[in-house]
N, C-alpha and C positions, 0 to 999 in steps of 0.2 A: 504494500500500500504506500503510495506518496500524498503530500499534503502541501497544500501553499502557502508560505506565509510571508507576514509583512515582516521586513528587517530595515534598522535604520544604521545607517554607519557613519559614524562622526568619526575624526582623528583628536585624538589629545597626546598633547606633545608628540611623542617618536612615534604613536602605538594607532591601529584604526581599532575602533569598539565596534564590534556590531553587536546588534540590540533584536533579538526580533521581538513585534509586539504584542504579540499576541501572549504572552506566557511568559515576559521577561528575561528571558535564557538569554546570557550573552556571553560574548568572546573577543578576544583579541589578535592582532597579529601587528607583524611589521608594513604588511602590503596591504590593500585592500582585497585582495582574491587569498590572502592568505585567513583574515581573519573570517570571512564568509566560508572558507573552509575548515576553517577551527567552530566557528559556529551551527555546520552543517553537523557534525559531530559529537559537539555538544546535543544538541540539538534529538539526535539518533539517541544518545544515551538516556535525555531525558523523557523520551516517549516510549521507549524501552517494554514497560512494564504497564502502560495506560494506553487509552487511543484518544485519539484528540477530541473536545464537546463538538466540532463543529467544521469538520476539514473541508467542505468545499467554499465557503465563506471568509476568506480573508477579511482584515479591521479594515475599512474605508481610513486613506489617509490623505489629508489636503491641507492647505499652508491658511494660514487667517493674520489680515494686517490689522496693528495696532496703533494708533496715534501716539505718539510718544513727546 
């Protein structure tokens, strides 16, 4: 079974984080295709033992401006 989810990947300082959002599991690397492969991983392990509430349904994700 595969499943799609939503991941966010920021950098801070050296490292990228990927986040994905649905179940906050995240990961690091030096690259960005690295940490998305560290995450994919993660990822594997943490569903392991459960199946996901809701796999064909990704979080809706979109940007909102703020007056500042």
């Amino acid at each position: 079974m595969t499943i799609k989810v939503t991941v966010i990947v920021q950098k801070e300082e050296n490292w990228y984080v990927a986040k994905c959002v649905e179940n906050n599991v995240a990961s690091q690397g030096k690259t960005i295709e690295e940490s998305l492969e560290n995450l994919r991983e993660a990822l594997e392990l943490y569903f392991e033992d459960e199946t996901p509430d809701n796999p064909k349904f990704p979080a809706f994700v979109t940007t909102l401006e703020v007056a500042l």
